[in-house]
C-alpha positions in Angstrom: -51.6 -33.9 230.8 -49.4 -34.7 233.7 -48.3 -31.7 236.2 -46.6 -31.8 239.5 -47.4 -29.7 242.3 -46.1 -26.3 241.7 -43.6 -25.7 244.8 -40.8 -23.8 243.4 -41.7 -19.9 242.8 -39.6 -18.0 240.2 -36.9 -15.7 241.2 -38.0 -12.3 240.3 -35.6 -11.3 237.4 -36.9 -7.6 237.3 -35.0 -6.9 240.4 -32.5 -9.4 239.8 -31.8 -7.2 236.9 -32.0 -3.7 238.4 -30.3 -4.9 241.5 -26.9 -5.9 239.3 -26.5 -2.2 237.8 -22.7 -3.1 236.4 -21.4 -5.7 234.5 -19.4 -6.5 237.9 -22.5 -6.9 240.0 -24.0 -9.1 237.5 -21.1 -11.9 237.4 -21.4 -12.0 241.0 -25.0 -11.9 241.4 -26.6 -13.2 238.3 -25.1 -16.7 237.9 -26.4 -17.9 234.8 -24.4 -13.8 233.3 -21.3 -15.5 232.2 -20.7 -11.9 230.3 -21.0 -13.5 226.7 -22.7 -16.4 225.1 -22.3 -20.0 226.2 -19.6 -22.0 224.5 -22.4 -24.7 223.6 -24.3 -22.3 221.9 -21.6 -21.1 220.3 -21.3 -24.4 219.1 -24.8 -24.5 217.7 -23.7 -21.7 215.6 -20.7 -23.4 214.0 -22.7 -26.3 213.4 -24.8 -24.1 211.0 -28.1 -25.5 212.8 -29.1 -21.7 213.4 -30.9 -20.5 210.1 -33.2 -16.9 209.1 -35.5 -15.1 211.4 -34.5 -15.9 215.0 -36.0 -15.6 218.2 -34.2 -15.5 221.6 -36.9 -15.7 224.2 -35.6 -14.8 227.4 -33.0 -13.1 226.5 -31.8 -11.6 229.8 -28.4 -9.3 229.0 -28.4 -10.9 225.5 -25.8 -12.0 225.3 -26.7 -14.7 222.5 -29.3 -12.5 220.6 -26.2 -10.2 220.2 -23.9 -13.0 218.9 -26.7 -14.6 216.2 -26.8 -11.2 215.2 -22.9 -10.8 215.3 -22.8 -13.4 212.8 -25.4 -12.1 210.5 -29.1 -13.1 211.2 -32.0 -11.4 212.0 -32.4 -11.5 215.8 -35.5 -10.7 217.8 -34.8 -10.9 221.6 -37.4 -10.7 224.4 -38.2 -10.1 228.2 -40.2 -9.8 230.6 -38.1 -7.7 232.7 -37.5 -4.5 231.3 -33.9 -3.5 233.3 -32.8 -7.3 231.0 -33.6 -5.4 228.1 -32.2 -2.2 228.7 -29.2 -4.2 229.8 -29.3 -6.2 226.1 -29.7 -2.7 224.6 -26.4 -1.9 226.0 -24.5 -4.3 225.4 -26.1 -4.9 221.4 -24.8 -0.8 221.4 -21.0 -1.6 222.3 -21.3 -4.9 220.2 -21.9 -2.7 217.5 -24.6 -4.7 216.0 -28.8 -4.4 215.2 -31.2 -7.0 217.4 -34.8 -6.1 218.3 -34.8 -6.3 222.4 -38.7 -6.1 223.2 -40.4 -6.3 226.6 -42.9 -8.8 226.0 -44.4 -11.9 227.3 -43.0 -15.1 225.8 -45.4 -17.6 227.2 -48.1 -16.0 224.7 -46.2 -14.0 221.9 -48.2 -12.2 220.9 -47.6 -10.1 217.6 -45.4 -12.2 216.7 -47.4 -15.0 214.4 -45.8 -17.1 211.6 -42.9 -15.0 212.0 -39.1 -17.0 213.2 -37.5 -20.0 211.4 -35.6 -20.7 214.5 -35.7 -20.2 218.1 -32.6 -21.0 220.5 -34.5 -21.3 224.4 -31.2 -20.4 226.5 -32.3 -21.7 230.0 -36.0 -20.5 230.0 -38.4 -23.3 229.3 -37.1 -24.2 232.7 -37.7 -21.1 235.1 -41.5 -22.9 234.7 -40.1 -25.7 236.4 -43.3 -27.7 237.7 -46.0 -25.8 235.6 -46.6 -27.9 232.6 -50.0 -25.9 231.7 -47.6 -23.0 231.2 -44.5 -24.6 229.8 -47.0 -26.2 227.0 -49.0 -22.7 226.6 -45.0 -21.3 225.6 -44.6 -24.1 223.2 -47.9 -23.4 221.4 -46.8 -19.9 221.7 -43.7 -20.8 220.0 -45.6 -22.9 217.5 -47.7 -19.8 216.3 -44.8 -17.5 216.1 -42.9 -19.9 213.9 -43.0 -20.4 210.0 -43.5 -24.1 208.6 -40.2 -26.8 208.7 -38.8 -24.5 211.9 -36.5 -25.9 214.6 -36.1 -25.4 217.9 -33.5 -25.5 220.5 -34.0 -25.9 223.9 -31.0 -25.9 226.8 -32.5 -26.6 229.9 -31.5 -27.3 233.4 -31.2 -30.9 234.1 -31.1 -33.1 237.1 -28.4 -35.0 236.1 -24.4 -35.3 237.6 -21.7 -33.4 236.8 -18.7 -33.5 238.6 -20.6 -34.1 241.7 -22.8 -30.8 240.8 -26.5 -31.7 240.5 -29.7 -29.4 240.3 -33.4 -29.4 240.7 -33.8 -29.3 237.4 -36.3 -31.3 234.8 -36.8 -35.2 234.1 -36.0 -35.7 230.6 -40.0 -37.2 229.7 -41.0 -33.5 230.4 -40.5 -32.9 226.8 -41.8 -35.7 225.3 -45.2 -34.9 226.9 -45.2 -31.0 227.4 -43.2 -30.8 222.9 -45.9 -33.3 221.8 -48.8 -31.6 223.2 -47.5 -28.3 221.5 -46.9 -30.1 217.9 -43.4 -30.0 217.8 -41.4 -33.5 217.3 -38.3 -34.0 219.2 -35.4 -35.1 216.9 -32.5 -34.8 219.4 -32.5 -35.1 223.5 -29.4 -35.2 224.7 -27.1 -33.5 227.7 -24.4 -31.1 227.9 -23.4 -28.0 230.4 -23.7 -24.5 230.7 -21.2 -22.4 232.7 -22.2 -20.4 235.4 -20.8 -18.4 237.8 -21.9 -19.3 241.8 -19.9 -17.7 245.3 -21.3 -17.3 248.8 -22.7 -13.8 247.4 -24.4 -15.2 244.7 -26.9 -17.2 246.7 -27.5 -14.5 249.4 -28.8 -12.7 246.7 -31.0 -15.0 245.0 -32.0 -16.2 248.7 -33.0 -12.0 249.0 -34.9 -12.5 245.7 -36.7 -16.0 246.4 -38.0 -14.4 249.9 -41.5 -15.4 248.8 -40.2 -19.0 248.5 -39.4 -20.1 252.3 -38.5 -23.4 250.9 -36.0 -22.5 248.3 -33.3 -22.1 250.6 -33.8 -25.6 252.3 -33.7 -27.1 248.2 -30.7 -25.3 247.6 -28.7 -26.6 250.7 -27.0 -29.7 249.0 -25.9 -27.6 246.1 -24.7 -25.3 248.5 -22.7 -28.1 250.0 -21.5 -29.9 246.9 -20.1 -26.2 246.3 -18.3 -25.9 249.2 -16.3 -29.0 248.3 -15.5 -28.4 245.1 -15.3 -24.9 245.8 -11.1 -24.8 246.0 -10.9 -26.5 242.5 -13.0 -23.7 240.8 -11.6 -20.7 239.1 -13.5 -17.6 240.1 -16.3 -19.6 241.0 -16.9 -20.4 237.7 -18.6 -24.1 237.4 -20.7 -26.2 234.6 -24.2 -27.5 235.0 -26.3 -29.9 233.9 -28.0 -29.1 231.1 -30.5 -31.3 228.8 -29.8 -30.1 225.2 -33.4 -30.5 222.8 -33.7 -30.5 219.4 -37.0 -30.3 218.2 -39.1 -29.2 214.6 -42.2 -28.3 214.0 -45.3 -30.2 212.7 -47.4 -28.1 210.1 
């Protein structure tokens, strides 16, 4: 199994979490909160991909766990940050609607064998960036947890252009290797975008949370700069990003 060097440490989402205490702190702070699902995802919905037991791993402020459930599935929606969940139980509560927010892990998944039918991955198979040993230990997890014929659907951060917006994000033959190993065939890899929202307060604070990181500012530069130019065409800092869109299934 190939695996680059591991130089990018994960942002610490537990205090990214506790630190954005109002919905209004977390548009500012959390850039990937757009305060409901993401229009793609939506899509996948319409589409009628989405089908009986789900799984949301990752859920953060749950924002899609809450809207699979809105539209009448079984949702199960995990974290590893417990203020995320409490923050899902919230909003689920003014949604008026039943998911199952747990704090667990969801590289290993454990208690949760043969279980889902399908699992939507919003933009967490990436935060393992350059670890493949524990991107392919989640996707064995994910094999495990799932019942036989189940899809997956992965959105992931990409590396590719849009609008003169790139990010250090994953080379598309990361999931032919890391899938494979965890017997799951990819049927689908394509790209698309995911809205987020990114200002000059956004970054100081992930800067604040990536302190263990001394490089991350120095990678973020260009994107800071690619912002600044198109920063005067955005509307309340909203922008897309690349994002690889995966459709996968997997083998019994």
């Amino acid at each position: 199994m190939s695996r680059e060097p591991n130089h990018s440490a994960q942002p610490d989402f537990e205090a990214l979490y506790r630190d954005a205490s109002s919905e209004q702190d977390a548009a500012s702070l959390i850039p990937w909160d757009i305060g409901g699902p993401q229009p793609v995802v939506q899509q996948l919905v319409a589409h009628g991909a989405v089908r009986g037991e789900v799984l949301d791993p990752g859920t953060g402020p749950g924002h899609h766990a809450i809207y699979y459930a809105s539209k009448g599935y079984s949702v199960t929606g995990i974290d590893s940050s417990p203020s995320a969940i409490e923050r899902a139980e919230r909003n689920a509560e003014r949604a008026g609607v039943q998911v199952d927010f747990q704090v667990a892990d969801a590289t290993t998944l454990e208690g949760f064998e043969d279980r889902f039918d399908t699992v939507i991955d919003s933009a967490f198979y990436h935060v393992f960036l350059d670890d493949e040993e524990v991107q392919t230990r989640y996707v064995q997890a994910l094999h495990r947890a799932t019942k036989p014929g189940a899809r997956l659907f992965m959105f992931e951060f990409g590396r590719h252009n849009v609008n003169g917006l790139q990010l250090e994000g994953l080379p598309a033959e990361n999931f032919e290797r890391v899938l494979s190993a965890g017997r799951w065939r990819i049927d689908h890899l394509g790209t698309t975008t995911y809205e987020a929202n990114f200002s000059p307060e956004t970054f100081a604070h992930m800067t604040k949370e990536m302190s263990d990181d001394p490089g991350w500012a120095d990678r973020m530069q260009p994107m800071i700069e690619q912002l600044r130019i198109i920063g005067p065409l955005l509307k309340n800092n909203r922008v897309h990003l690349p994002v690889w869109a995966v459709t996968a299934t997997r083998l019994d």
